[in-house]
N, CA, C and O of each residue as an XYZ file, in Angstrom:
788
protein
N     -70.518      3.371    -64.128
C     -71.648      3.007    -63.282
C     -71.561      1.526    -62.861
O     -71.893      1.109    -61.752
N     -71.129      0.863    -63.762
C     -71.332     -1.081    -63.341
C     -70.045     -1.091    -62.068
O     -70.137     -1.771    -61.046
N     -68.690     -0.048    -62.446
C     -67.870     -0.216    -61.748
C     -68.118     -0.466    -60.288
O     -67.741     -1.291    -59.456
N     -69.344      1.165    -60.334
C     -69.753      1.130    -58.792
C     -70.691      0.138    -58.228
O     -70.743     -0.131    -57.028
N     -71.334     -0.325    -59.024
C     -72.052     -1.249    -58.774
C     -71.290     -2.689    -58.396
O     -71.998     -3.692    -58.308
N     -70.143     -2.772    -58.217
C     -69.445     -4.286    -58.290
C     -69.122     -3.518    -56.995
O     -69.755     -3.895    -56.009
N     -68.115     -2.352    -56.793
C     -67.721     -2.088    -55.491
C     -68.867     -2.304    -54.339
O     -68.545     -2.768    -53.245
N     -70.334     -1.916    -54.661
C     -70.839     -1.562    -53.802
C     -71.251     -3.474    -53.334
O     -71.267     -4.013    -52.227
N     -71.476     -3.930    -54.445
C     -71.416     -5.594    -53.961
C     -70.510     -5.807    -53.278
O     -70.600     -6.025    -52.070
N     -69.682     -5.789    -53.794
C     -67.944     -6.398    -52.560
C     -68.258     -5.828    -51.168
O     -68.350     -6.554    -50.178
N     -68.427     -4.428    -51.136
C     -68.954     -3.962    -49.753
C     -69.736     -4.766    -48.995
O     -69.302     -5.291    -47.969
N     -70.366     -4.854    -49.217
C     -71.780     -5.477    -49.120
C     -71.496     -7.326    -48.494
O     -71.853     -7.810    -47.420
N     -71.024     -7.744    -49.215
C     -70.387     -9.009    -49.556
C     -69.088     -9.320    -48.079
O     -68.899    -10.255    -47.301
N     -68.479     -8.038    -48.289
C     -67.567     -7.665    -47.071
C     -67.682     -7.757    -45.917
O     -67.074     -8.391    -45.055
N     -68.964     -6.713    -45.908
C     -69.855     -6.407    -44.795
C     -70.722     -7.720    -43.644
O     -70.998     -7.835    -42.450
N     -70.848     -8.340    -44.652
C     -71.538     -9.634    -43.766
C     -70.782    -10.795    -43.337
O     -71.218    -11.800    -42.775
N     -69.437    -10.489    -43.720
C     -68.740    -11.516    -43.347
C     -68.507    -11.415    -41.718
O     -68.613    -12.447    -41.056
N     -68.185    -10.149    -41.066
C     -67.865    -10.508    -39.437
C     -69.289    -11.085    -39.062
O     -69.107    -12.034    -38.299
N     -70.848    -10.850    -39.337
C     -71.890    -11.212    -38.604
C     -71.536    -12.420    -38.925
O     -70.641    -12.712    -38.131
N     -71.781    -13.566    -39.852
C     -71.516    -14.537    -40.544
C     -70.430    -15.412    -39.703
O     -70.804    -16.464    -39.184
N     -69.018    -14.952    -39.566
C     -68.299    -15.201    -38.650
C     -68.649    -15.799    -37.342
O     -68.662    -17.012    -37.131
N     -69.004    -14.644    -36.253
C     -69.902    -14.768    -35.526
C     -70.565    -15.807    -35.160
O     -70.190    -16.632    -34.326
N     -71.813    -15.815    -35.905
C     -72.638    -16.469    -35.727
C     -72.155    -18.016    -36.013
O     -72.219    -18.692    -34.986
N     -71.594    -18.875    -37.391
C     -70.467    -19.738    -36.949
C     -70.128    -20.477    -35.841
O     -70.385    -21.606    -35.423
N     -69.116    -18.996    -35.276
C     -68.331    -19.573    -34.151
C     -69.608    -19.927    -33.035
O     -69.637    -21.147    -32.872
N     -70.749    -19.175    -32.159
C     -71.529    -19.546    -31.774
C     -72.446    -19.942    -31.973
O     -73.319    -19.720    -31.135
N     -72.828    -20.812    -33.265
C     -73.358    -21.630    -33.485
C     -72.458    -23.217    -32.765
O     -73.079    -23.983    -32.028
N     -71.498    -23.379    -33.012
C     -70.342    -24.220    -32.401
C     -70.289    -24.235    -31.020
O     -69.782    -25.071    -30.272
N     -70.916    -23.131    -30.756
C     -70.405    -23.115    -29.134
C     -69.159    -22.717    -28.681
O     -69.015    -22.615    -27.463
N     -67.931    -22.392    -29.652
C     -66.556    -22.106    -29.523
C     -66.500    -20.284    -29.113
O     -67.233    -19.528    -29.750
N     -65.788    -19.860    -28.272
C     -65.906    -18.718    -27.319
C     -64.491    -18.229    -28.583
O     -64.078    -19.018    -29.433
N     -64.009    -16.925    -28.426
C     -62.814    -16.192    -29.401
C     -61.487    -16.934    -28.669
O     -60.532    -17.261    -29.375
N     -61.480    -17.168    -27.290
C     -60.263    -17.887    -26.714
C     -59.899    -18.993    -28.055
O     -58.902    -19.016    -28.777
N     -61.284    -19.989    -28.061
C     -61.494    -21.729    -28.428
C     -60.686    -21.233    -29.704
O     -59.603    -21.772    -29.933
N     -61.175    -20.196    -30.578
C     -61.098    -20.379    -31.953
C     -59.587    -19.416    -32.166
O     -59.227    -19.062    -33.288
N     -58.813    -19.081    -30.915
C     -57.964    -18.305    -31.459
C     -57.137    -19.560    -30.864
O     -56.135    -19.602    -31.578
N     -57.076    -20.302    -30.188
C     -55.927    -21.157    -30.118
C     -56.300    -22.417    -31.221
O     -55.350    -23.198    -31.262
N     -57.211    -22.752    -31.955
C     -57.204    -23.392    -33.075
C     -56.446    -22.846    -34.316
O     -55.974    -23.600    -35.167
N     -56.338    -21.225    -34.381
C     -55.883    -20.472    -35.643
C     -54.605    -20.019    -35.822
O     -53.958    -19.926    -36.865
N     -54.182    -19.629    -34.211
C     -53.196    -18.813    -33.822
C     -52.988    -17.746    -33.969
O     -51.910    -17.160    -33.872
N     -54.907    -16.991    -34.457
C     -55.200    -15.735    -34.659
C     -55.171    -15.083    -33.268
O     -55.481    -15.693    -32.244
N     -54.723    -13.629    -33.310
C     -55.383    -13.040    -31.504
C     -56.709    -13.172    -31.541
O     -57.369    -13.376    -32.560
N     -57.233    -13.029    -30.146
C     -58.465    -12.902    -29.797
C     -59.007    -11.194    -30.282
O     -60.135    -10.952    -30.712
N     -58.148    -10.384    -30.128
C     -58.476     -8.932    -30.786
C     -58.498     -8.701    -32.250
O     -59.165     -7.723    -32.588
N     -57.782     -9.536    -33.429
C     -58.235     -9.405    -34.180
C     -59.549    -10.192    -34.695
O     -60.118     -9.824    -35.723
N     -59.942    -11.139    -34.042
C     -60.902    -11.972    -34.143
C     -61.767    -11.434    -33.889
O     -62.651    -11.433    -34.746
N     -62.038    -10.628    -32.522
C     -63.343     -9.809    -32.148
C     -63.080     -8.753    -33.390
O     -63.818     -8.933    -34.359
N     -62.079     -7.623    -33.494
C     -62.370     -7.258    -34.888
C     -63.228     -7.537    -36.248
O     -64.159     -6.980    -36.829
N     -62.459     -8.641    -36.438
C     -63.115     -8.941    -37.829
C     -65.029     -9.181    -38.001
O     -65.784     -8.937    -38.943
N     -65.310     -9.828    -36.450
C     -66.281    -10.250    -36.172
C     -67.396     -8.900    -36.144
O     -68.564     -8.999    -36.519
N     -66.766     -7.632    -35.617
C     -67.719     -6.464    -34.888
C     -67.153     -5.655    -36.482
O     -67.599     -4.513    -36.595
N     -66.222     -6.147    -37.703
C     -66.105     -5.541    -39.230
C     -65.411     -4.350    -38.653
O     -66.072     -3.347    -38.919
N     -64.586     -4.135    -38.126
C     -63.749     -3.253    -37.574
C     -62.168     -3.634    -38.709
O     -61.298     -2.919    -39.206
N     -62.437     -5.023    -38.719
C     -61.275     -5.461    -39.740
C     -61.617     -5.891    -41.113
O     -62.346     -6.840    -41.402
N     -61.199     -5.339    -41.675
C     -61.289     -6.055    -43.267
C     -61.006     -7.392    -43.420
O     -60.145     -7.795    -42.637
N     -61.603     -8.475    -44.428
C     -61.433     -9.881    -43.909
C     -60.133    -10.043    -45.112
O     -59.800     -9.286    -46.024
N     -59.761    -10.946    -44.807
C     -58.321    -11.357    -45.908
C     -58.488    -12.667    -45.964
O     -59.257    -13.241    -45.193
N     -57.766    -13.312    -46.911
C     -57.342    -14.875    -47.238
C     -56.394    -15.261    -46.481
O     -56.006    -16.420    -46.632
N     -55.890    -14.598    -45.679
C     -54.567    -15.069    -44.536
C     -55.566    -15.400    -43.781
O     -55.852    -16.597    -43.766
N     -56.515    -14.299    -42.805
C     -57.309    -14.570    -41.636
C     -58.548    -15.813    -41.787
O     -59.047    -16.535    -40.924
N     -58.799    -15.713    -43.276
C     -60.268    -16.636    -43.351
C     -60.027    -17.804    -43.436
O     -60.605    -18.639    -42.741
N     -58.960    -18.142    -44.464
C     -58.698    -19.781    -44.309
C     -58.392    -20.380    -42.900
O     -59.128    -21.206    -42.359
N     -57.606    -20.046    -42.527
C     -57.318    -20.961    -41.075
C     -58.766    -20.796    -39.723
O     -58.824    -21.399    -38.652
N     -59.659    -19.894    -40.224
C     -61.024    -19.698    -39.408
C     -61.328    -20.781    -40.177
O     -61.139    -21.765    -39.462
N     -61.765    -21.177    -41.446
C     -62.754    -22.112    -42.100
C     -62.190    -23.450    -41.834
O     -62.905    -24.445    -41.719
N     -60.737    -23.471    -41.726
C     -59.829    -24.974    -41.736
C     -60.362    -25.147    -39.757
O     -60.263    -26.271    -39.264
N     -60.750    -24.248    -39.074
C     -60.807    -24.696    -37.319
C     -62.326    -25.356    -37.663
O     -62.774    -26.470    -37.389
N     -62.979    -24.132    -38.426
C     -64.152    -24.766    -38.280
C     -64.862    -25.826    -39.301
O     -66.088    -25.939    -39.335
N     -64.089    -26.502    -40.034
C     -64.217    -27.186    -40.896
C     -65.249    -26.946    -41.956
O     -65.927    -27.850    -42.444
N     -65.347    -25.480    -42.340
C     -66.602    -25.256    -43.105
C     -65.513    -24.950    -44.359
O     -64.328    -24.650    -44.216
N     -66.251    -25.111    -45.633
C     -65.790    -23.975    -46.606
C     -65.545    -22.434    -46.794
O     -66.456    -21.645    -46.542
N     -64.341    -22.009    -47.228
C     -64.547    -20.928    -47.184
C     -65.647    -20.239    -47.661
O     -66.082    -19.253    -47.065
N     -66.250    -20.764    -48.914
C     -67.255    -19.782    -49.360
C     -68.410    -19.610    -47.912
O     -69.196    -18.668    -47.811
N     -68.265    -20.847    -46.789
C     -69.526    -20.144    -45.955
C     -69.042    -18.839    -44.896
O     -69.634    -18.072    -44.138
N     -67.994    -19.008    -45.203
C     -67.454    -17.647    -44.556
C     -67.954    -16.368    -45.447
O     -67.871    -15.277    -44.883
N     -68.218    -16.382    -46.139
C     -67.823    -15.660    -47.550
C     -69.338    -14.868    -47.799
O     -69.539    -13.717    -48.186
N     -70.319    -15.942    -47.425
C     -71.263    -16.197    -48.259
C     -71.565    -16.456    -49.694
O     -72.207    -15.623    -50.334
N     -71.192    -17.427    -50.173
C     -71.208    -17.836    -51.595
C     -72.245    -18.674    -51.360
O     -72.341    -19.453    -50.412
N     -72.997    -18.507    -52.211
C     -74.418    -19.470    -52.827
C     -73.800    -20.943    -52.206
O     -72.691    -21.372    -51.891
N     -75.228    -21.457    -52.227
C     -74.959    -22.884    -51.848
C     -74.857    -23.901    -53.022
O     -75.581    -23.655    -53.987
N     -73.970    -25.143    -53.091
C     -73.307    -25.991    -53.958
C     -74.390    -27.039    -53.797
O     -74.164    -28.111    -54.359
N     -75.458    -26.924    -53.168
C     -76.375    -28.318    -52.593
C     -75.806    -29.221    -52.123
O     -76.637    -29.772    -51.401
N     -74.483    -29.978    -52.042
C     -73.991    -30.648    -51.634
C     -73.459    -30.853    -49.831
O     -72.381    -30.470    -49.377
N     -74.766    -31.685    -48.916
C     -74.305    -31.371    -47.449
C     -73.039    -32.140    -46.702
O     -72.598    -31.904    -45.577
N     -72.539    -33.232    -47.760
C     -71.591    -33.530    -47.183
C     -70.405    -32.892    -46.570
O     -69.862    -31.912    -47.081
N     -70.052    -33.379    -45.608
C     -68.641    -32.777    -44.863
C     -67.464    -34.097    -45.503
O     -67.522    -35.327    -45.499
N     -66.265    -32.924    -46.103
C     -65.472    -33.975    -46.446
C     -63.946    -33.257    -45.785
O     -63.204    -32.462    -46.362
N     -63.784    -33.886    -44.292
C     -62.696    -34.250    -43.304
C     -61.339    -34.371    -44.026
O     -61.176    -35.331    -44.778
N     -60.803    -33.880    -43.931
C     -59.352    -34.343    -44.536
C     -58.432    -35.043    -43.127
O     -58.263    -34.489    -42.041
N     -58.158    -35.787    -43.357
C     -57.278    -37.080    -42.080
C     -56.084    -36.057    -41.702
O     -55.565    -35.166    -42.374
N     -55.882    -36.425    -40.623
C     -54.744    -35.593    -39.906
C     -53.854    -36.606    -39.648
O     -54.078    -37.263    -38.631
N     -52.683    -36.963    -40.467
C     -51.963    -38.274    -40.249
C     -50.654    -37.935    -39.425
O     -50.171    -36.822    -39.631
N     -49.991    -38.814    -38.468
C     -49.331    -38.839    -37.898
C     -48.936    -40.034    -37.303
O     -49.626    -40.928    -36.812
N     -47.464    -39.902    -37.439
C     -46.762    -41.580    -37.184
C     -47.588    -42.929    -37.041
O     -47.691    -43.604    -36.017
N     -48.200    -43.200    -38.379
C     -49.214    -44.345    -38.541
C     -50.894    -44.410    -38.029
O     -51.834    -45.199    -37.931
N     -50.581    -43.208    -37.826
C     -52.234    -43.123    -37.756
C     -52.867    -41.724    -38.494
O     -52.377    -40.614    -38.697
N     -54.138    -42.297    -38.782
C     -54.917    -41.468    -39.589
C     -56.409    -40.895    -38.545
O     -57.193    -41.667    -37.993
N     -56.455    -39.827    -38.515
C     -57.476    -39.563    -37.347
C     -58.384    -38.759    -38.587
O     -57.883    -38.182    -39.552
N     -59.508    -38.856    -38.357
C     -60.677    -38.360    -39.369
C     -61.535    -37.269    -38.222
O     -62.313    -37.835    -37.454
N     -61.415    -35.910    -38.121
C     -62.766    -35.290    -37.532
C     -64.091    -35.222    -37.866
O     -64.476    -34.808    -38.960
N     -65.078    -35.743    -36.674
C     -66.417    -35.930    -37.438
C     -67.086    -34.635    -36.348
O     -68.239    -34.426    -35.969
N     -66.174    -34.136    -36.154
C     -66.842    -32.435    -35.815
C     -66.576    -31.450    -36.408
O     -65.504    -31.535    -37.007
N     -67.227    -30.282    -36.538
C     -66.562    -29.427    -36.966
C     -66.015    -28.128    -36.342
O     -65.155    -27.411    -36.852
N     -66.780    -27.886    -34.897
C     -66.543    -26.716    -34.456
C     -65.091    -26.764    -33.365
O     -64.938    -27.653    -32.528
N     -64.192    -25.720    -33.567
C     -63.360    -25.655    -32.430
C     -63.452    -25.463    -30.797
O     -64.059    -24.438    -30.486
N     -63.007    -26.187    -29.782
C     -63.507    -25.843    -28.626
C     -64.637    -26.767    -28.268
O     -65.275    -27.094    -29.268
N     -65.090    -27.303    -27.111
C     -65.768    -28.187    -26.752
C     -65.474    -29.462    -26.975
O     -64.270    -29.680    -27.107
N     -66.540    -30.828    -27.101
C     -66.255    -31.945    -27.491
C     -65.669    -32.110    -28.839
O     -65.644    -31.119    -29.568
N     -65.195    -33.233    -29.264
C     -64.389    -33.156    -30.213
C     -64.427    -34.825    -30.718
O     -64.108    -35.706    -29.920
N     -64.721    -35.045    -31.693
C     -64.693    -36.821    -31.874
C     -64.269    -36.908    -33.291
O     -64.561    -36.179    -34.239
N     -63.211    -38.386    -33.203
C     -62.580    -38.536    -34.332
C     -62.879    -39.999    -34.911
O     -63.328    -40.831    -34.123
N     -62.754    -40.200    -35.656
C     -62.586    -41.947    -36.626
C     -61.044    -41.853    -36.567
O     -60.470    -40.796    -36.827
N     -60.310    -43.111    -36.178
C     -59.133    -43.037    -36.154
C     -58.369    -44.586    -36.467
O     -58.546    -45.587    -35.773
N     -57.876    -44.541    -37.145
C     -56.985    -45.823    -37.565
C     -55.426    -45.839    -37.740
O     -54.578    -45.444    -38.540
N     -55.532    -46.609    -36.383
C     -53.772    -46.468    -36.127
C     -53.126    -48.377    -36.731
O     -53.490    -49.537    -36.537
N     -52.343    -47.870    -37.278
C     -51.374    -49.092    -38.014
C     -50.346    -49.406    -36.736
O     -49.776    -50.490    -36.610
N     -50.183    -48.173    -35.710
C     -48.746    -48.353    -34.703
C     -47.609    -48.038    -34.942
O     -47.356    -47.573    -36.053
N     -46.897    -48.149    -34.267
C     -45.384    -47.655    -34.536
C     -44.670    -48.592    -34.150
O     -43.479    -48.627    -34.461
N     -45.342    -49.704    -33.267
C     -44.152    -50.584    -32.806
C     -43.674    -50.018    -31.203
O     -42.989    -50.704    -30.445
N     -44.185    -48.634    -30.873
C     -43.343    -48.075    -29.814
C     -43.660    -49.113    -28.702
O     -44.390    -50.100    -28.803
N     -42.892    -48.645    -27.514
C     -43.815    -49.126    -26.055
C     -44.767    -48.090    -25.534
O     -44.752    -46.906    -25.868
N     -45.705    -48.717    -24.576
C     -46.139    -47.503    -24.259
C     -45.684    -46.283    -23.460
O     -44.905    -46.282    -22.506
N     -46.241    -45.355    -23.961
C     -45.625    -44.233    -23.118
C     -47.124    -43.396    -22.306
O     -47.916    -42.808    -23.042
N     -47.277    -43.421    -21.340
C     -48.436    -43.318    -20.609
C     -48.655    -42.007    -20.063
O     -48.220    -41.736    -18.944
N     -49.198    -41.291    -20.653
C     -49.375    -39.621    -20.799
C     -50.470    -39.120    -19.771
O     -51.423    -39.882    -19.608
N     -50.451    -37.692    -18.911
C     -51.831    -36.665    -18.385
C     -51.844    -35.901    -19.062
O     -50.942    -35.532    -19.814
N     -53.102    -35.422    -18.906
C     -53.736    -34.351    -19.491
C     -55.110    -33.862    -18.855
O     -55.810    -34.802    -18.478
N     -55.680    -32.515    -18.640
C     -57.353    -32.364    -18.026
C     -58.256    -33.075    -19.167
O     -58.108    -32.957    -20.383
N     -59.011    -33.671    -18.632
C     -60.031    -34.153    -19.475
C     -60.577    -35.411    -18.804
O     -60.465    -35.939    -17.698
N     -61.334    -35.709    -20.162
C     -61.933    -36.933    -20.075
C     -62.104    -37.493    -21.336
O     -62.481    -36.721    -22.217
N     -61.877    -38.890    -21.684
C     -61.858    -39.469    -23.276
C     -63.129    -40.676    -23.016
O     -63.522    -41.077    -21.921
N     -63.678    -41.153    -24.550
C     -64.567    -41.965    -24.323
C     -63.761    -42.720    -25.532
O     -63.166    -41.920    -26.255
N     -63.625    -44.049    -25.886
C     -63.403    -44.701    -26.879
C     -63.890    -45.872    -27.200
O     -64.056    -46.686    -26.292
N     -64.232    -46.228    -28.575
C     -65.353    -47.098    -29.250
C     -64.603    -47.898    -30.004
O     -64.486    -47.480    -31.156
N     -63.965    -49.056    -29.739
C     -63.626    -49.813    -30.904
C     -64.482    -49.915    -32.213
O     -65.622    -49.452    -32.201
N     -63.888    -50.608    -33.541
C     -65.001    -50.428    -34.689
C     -64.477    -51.787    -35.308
O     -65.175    -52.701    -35.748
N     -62.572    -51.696    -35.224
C     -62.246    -53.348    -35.836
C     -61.250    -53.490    -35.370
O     -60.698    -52.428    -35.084
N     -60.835    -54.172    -35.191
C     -59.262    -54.586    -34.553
C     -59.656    -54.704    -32.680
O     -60.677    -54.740    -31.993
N     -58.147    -54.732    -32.444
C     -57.889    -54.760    -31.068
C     -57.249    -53.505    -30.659
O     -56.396    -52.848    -31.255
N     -57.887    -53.270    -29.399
C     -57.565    -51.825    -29.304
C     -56.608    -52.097    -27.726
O     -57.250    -52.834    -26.978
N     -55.290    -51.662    -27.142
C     -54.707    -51.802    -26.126
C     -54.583    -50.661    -25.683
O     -54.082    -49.718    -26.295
N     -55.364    -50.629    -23.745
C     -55.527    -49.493    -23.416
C     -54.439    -49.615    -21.765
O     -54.697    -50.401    -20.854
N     -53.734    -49.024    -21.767
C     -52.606    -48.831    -20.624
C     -53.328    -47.784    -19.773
O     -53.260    -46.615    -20.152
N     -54.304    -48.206    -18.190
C     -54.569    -47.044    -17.764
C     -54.068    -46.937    -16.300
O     -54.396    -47.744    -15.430
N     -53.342    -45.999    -16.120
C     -52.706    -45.845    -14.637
C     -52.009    -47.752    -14.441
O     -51.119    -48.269    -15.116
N     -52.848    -48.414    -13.247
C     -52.327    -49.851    -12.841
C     -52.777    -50.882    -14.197
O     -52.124    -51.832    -14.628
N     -53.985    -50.410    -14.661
C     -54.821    -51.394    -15.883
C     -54.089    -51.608    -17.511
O     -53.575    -50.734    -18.209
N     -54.204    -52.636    -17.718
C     -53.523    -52.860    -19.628
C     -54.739    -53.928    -19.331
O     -55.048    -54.691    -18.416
N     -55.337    -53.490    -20.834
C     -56.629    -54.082    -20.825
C     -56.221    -54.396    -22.511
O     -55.156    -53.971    -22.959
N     -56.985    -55.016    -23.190
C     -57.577    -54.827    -24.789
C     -58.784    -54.753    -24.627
O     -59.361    -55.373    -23.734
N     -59.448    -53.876    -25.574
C     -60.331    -54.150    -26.008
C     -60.862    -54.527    -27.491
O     -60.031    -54.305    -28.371
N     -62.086    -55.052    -27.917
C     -62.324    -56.133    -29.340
C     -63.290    -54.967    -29.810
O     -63.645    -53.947    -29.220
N     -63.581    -55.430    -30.997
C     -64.771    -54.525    -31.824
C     -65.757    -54.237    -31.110
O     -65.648    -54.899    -30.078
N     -67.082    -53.329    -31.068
C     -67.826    -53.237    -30.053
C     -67.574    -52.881    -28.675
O     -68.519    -52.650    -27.921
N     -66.747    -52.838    -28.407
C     -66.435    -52.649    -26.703
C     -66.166    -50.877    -26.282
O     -65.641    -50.317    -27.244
N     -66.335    -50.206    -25.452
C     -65.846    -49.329    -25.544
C     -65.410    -48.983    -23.984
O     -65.621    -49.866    -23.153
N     -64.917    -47.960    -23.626
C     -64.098    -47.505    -22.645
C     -63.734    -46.102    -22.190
O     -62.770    -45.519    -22.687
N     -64.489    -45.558    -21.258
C     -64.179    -43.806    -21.036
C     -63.241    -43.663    -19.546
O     -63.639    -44.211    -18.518
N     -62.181    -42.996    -19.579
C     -61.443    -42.395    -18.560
C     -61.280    -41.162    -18.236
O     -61.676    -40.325    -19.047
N     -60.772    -40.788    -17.204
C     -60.334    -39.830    -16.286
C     -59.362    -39.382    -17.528
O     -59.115    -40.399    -18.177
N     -58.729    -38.253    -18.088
C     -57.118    -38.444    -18.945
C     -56.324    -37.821    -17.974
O     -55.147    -37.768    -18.330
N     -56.564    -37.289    -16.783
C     -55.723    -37.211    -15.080
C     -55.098    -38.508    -14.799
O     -54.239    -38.403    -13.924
N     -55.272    -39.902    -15.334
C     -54.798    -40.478    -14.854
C     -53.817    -40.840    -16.177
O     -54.201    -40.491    -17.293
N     -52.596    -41.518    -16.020
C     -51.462    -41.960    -16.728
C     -51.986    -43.014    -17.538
O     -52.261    -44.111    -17.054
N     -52.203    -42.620    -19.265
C     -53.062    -43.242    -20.357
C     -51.910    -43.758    -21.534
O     -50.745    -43.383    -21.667
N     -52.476    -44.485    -22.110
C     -51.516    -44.921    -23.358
C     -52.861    -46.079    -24.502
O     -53.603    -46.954    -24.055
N     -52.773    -45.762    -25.520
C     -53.728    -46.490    -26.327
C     -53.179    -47.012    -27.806
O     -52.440    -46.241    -28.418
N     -53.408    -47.890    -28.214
C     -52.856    -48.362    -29.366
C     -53.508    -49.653    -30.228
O     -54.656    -50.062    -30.055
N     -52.680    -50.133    -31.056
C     -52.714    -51.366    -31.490
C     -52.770    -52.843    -30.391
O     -52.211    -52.604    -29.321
N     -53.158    -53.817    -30.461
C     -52.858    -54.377    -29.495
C     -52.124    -55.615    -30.660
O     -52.728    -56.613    -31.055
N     -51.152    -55.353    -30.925
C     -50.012    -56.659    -31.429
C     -50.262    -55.656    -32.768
O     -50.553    -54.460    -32.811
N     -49.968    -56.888    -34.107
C     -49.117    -56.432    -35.181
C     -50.438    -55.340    -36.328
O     -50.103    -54.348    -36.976
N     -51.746    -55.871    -36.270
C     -53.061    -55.545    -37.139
C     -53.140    -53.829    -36.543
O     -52.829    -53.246    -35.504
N     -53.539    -53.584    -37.420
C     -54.413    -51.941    -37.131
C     -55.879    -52.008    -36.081
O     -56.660    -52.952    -35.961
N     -55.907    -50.943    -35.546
C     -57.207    -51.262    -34.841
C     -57.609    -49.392    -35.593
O     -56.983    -48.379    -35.904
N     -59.277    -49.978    -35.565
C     -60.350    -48.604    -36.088
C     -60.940    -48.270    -34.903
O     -61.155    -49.242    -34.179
N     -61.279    -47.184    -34.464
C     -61.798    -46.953    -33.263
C     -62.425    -45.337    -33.690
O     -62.225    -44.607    -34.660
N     -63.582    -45.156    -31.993
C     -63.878    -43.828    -32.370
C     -63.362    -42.922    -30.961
O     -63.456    -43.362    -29.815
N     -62.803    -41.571    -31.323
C     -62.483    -41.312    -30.105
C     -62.972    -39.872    -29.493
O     -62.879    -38.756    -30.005
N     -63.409    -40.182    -28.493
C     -64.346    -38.418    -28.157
C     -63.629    -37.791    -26.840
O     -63.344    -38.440    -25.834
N     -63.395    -36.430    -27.036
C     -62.672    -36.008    -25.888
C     -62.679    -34.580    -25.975
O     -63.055    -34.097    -27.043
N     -62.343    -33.839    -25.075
C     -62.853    -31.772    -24.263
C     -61.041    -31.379    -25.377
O     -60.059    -31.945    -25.857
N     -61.587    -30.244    -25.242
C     -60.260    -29.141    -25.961
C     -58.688    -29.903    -25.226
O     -57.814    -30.500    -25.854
N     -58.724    -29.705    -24.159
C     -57.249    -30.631    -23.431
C     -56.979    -31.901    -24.832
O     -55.999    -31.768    -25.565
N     -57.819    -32.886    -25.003
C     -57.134    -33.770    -24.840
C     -56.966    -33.782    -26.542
O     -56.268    -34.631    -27.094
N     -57.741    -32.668    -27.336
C     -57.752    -32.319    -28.473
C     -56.354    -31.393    -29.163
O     -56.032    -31.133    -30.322
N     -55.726    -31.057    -27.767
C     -54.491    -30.455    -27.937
C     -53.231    -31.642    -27.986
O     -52.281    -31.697    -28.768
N     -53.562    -32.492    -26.940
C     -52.901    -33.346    -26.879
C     -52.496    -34.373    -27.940
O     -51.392    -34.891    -28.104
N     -53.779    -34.577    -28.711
C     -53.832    -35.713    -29.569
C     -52.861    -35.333    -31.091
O     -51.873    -35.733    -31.708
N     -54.066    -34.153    -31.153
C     -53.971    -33.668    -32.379
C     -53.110    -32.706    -33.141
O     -52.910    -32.668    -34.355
N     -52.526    -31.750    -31.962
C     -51.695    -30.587    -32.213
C     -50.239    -30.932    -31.551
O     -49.304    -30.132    -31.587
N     -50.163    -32.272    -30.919
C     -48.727    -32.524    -30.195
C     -48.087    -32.855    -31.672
O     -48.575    -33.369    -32.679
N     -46.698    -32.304    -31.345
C     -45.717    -32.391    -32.232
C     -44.965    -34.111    -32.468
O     -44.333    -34.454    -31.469
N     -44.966    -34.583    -32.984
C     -44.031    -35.874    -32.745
C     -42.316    -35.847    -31.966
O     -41.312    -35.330    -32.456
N     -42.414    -36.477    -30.827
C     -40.992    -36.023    -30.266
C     -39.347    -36.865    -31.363
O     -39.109    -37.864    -32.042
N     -38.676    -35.649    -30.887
C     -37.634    -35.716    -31.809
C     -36.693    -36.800    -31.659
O     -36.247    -36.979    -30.525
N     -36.363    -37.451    -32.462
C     -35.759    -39.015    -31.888
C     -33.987    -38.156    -32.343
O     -32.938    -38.776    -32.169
């Protein structure tokens, strides 16, 4: 009897995970496109899991909870820990450390970011979008189309990313900055591969 009684929990437990899902993702505002190119899940098993057509797994749930920066248990529904902090894990790449202070996939997207540099030159990149950026400490050097500007702590600066961009250190110190920008430039930043020297 207890046996069935644990199955019928897990069911149960099972069961609420696609609504749960769901609701999540549009709570975020992120459409099955947003959240399947964050996962590299299809969009059909995603509507699956969501309409419980699919059984949920630890392959499919982690990389849903890692887009949407929640814990798995809120996928899950596991009791709450009381604890509301969000704790970001840095996405580091060739001297810089980018911190997400969002959580949902798809839409705006803003990071804390502290680049040390590489030393490179600039290399002045497009992309669709639009970026906004907030210095916090340092000097921040912004290459835009004809413009090379710096900017100091406090200052900030939003562009077109249609036009030919490049951002960095400005000399040898780290600069802290905040940076906000649409799915484009979130692909760009965050999911570009480092090119192969």
């Amino acid at each position: 009897m207890e046996r069935m009684d644990e199955e019928r929990e897990l069911d149960d437990v099972l069961n609420e995970v696609g609504p749960r899902l769901r609701r999540i993702r549009k709570d975020r505002g992120a459409t099955l496109g947003d959240l399947s190119a964050a996962t590299g899940i299809s969009v059909s098993t995603l509507s699956r899991l969501e309409s419980g057509h699919r059984r949920p797994s630890l392959e499919l749930l982690l990389p849903i909870a890692r887009a949407h920066q929640v814990p798995l248990d809120d996928l899950v529904g596991a009791p709450p820990v009381g604890d509301p902090r969000v704790r970001a894990k840095p996405i580091v790449r060739g001297g810089k450390s980018m911190v997400p202070l969002t959580r949902q996939p798809g839409g705006l997207q803003a990071y804390k970011v502290v680049d040390r540099g590489s030393g490179a030159q600039p290399e002045p990149r497009i992309h669709e979008g639009y970026e906004w950026l907030y210095v916090l400490a340092g000097r921040l050097r912004l290459v835009l189309a004809e413009h090379d500007v710096v900017l100091a702590a406090g200052e900030a600066a939003e562009f077109d990313t249609r036009l030919p961009h490049w951002f960095g250190p400005a000399g040898e110190a780290p600069v802290e900055y905040l940076s906000l920008f649409g799915p484009q430039g979130e692909r760009m930043h965050v999911r570009a591969r480092p090119k192969q020297s």
